[in-house]
Structure formats: C-alpha cells, structure tokens
C-alpha positions as CSV (number, residue, x, y, z in Angstrom):
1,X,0.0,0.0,0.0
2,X,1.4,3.5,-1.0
3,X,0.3,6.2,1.1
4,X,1.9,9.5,-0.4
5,X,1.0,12.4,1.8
6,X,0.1,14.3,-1.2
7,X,-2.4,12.3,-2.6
8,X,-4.5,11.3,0.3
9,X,-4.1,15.0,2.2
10,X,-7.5,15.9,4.2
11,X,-9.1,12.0,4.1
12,X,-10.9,10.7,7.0
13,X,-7.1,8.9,8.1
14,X,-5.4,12.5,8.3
15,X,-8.4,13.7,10.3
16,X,-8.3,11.3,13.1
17,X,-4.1,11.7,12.9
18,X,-4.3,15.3,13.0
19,X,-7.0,15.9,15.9
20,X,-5.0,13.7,18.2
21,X,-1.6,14.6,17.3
22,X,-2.8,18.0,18.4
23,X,-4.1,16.8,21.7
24,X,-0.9,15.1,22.1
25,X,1.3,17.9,21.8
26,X,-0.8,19.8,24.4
27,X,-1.5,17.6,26.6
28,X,2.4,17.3,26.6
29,X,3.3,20.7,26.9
30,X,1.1,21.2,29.9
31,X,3.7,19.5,31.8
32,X,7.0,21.2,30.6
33,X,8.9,22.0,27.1
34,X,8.5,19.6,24.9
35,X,10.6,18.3,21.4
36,X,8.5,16.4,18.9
37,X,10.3,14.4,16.0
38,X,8.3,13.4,13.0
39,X,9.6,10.4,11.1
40,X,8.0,10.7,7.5
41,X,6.9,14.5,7.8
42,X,6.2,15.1,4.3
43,X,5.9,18.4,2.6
44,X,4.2,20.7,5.7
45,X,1.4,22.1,3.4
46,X,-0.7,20.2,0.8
47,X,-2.8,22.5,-2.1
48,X,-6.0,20.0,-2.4
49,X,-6.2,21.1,-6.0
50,X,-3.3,19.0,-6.9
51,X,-2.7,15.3,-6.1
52,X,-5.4,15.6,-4.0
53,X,-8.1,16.4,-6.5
54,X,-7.8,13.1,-8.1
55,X,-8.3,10.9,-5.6
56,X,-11.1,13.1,-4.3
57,X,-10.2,11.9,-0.5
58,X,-10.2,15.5,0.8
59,X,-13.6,15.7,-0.3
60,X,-15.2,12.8,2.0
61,X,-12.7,14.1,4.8
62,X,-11.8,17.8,5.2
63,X,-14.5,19.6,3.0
64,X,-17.2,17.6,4.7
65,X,-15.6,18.4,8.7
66,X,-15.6,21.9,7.6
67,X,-19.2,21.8,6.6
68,X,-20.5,20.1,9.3
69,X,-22.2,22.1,12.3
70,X,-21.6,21.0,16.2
71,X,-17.9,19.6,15.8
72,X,-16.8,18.7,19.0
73,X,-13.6,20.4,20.7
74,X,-11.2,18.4,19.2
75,X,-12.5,18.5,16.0
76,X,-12.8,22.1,16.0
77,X,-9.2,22.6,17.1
78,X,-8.4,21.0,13.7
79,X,-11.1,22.8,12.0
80,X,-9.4,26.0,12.9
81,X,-6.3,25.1,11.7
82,X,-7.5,24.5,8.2
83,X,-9.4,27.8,8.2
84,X,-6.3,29.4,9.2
85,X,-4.6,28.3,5.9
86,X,-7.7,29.2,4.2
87,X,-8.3,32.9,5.3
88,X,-10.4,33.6,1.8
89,X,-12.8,30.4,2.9
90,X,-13.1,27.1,1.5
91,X,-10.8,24.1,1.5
92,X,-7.6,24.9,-0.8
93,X,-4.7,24.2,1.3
94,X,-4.1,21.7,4.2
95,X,-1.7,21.5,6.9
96,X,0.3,18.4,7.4
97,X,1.8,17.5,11.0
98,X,4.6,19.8,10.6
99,X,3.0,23.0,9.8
100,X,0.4,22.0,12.9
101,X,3.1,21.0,15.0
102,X,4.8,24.6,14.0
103,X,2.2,26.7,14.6
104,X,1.8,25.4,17.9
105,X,5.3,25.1,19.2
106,X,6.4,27.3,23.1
107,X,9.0,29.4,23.1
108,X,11.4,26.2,24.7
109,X,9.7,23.9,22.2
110,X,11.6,22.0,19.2
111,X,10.3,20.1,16.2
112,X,12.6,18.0,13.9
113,X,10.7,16.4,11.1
114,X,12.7,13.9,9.0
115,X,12.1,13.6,5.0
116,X,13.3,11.2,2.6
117,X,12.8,12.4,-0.7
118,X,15.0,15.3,-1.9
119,X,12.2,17.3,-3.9
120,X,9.6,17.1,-0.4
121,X,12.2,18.2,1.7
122,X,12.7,21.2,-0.2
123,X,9.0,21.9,0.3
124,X,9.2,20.8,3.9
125,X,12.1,23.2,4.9
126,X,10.3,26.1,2.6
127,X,6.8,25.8,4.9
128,X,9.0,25.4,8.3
129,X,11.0,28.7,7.1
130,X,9.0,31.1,9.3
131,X,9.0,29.3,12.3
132,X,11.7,29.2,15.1
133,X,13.0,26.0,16.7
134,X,12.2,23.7,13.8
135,X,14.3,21.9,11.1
136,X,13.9,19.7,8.6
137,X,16.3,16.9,7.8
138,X,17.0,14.7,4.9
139,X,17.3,11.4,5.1
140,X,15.2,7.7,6.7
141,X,13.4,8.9,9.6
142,X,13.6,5.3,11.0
143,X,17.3,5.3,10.8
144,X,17.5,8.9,12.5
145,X,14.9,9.3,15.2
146,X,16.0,6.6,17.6
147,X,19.5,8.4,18.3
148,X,18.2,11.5,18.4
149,X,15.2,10.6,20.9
150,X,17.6,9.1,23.4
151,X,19.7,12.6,23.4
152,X,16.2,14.5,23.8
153,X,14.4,13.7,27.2
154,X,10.8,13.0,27.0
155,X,9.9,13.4,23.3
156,X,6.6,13.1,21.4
157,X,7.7,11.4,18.4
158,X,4.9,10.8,15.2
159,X,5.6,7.6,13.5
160,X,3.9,7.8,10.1
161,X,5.5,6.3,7.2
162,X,3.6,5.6,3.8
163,X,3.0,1.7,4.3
164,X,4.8,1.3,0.4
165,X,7.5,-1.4,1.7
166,X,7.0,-4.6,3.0
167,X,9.1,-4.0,6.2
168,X,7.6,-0.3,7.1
169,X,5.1,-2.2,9.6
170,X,7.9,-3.8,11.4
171,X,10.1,-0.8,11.3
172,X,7.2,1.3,12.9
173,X,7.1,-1.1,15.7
174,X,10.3,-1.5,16.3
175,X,11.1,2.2,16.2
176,X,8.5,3.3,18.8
177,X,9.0,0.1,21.1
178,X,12.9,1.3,21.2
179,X,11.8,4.8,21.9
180,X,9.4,3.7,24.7
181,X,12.4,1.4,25.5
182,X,15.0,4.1,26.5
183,X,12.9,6.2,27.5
184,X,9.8,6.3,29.6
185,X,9.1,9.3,29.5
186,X,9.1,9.8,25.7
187,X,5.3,9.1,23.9
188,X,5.5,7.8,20.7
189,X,1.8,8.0,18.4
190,X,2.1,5.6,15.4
191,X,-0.5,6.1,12.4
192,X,-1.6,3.0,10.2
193,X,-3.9,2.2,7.6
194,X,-6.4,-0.9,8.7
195,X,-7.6,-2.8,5.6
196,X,-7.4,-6.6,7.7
197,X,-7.2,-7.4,11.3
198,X,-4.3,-10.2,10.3
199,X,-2.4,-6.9,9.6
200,X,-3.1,-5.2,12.5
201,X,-2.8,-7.6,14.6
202,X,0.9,-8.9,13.5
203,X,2.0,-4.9,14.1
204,X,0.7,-4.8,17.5
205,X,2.4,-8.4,18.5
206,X,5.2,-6.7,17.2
207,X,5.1,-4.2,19.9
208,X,4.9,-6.0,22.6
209,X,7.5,-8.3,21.7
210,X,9.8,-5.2,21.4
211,X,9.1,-4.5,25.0
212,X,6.9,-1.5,24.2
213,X,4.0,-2.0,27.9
214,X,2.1,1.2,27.9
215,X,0.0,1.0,24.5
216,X,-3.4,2.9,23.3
217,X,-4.8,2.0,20.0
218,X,-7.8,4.1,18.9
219,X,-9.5,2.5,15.8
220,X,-11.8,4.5,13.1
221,X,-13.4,1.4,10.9
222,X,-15.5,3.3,8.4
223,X,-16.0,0.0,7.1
224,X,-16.0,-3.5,8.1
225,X,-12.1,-4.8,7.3
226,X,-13.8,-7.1,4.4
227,X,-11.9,-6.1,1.7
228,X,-8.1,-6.0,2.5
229,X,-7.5,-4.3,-1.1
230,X,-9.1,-1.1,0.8
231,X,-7.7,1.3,3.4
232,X,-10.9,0.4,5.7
233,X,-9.9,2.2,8.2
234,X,-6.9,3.7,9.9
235,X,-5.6,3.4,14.0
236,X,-3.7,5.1,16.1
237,X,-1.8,3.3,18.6
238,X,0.2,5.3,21.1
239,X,3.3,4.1,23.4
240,X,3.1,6.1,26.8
241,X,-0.3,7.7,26.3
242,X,-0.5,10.5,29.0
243,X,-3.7,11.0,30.9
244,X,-6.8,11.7,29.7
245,X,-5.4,10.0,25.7
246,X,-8.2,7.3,25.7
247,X,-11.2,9.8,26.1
248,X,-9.0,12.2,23.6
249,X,-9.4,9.3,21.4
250,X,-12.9,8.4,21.7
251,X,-14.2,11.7,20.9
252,X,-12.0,12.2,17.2
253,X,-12.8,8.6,16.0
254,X,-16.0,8.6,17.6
255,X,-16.7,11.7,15.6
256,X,-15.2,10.8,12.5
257,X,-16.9,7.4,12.2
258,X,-20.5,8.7,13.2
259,X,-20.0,11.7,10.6
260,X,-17.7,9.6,7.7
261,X,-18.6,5.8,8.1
262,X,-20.4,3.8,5.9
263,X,-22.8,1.2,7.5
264,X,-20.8,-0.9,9.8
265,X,-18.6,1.6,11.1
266,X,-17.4,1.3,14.3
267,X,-14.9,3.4,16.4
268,X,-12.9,0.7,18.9
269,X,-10.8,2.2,21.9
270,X,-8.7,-0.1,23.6
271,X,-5.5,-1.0,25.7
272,X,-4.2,-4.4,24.7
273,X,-3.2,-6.6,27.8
C-alpha cells in the first residue's frame, strides 16, 4: 500500500491523525517543554487542488468536517487550523503534521521532522521557514529518530510512514518500542492504515514483543475490514499515552466514524493486555 502524503491529504485517516496529534502535543506541553520528532513528515502544506483532486479523498474528509455544524472540541481545534490556511474560505490548502506541529510550538519547544525524498524536503524546509525551533532533515526517519530521541528527554515522536514497503510495519514497531524502551518518558503515536485485522494484529504483537507495555490503539473502521485491497480504516496506537489519551481518542474517532462511516462503522478504543 502506497500512502503519499500528497495524494491522500484531508481523508478521513489524516483527520483522526491530525486531531490527536494536536491533543498530544498539548496535553504534553502542559507538563513542561517539549521536542517532537516526526519520522515521515512530508511536505508541511498540501494544495487539495493538486494530487489531492484526483483521488477526491479531501472531499469525504476535510471539506465535509468543515461543513459540518456542532464539531466537537477536538474536531474544532483541527477545523481551525484548516481555516487558518484558508483565510479567503473554503478548502484549498491543508496543513500536514509539521505545519500543525509549527504553529503550535512554546517558546522552549523543538520540532525535527525527518524527510526522505529530496524534492519534499525542499518543500518541507520552505513551509518550516517562518518558524523558530524547527528543522527539517534529509534522510530515513527510522534510521534517525532513535539516536536523536535518546539525546532528547521525554519526546513526542509521530511515527507515520507511507506503508509502500513490506518491512515499514515492522520498522514502525520496532522504532516506537525502542523509543518507549529508553525512554519512559518519551510518547511515541504511530498512524496506520487498517484494511485486515491479520495486519493489524501482527503490528501490535510486534510491539509488545519489542518491550513497548504502555500501549493505546484508537480504531476508526469506516467500514467493516472485508476487503483488504481497501484502506478500511486507519488506528492510532500510542506508546506512553499521557492521561486523559483514551477519552481524547474516543471523541476524534468517535466523531469521524458517526459523521464519515459507511454502515458498519465502528470506532474501537482499547488497551491491549
């Protein structure tokens, strides 16, 4: 499965990513600076007539939250993000975890976001420009991040890599359960698609076999995981979830699936034993 940021920017999965990461970063900075590292950051800023536009994702995610009347608080928070980067209305541009991360940074706060491909980081390091205390760096955010978290006390460190190689499951466990690991302090939220629970499943074994204890996983199922061809759905699972993360959880994917789901949806929060 190849998730390009680009293409699916402002779906349903960025929606539930976004709103937590957001909680995440201030439920962490209620406690004390705080550096957040992002492993597959992408560009920062995604125009939704682009890429976007032709796989019409933003149009069953984004357009229809900004639409929608009564969002709950967390919802809104993200729905005033996006009409931030829209000042002249509508849906045109939307902000990726780096330019939300950004905005939102303390005076003693630090965000590193990690980029792969040459050309994104180009466009990564052009949206971070205006903002102090953040840098984009080139190269395999999976190769980086665990150095750089164990010389950083207490990150909150996004795990969210496109799912396009075979190993990128196992990499994304293995990275956060060494984070977790070193550190327990550090939280660690890991996005991935859910098309089959076989899938799922396998990743979250994975994590607990890497030693990571403390783990979340918030679900959105907008469909039932029938059809493992299809990104049914998308999770969240967080190492070293700080208080109050499960009912942060409920309310995004409870939201998202009442509002986006298809008959069958289901939103499934839950601490694995």
């Amino acid at each position: 499965m190849n998730y390009r940021h680009s293409f699916h920017a402002g779906n349903f999965a960025d929606l539930v990513k976004h709103a937590l990461v957001l909680w995440l970063l201030e439920r962490r900075q209620a406690s004390g600076p705080v550096t957040v590292m992002d492993t597959h950051a992408g560009a920062g800023l995604y125009d939704l007539t682009g890429d976007a536009a032709r796989s019409r994702e933003a149009e069953a995610g984004i357009a229809r939250l900004m639409a929608t009347e009564g969002r709950p608080p967390l919802i809104e928070a993200l729905a005033a993000e996006v009409a931030a980067m829209n000042p002249d209305g509508g849906v045109t541009f939307y902000p990726g975890s780096p330019l939300l991360m950004a905005r939102h940074l303390g005076p003693q706060d630090r965000y590193i976001g990690y980029e792969l491909n040459p050309p994104v980081l180009e466009m990564l390091t052009e949206a971070l420009a205006p903002f102090g205390a953040t840098e984009a760096r080139g190269g395999d955010g999976f190769d980086q991040v665990v150095a750089e978290a164990k010389r950083t006390p207490g990150p909150l460190v996004l795990i969210d890599p496109p799912f396009e190689k075979p190993d990128d499951y196992h990499r994304a466990a293995d990275t956060g359960a060494a984070i977790v690991r070193a550190d327990a302090r550090a939280t660690v939220a890991i996005w991935t698609p859910l098309k089959d629970l076989e899938t799922f499943d396998g990743f979250l074994r994975r994590l607990d076999q890497g030693g990571a204890r403390r783990v979340l996983v918030a679900e959105a199922r907008l469909r039932p995981l029938t059809n493992p061809m299809k990104m049914n759905g998308c999770a969240m699972v967080v190492l070293n979830p700080p208080g109050g993360a499960e009912a942060a959880a409920s309310e995004i994917c409870g939201w998202v699936v009442d509002t986006l789901g298809e008959t069958g949806a289901r939103a499934e929060i839950w601490m694995p034993d």
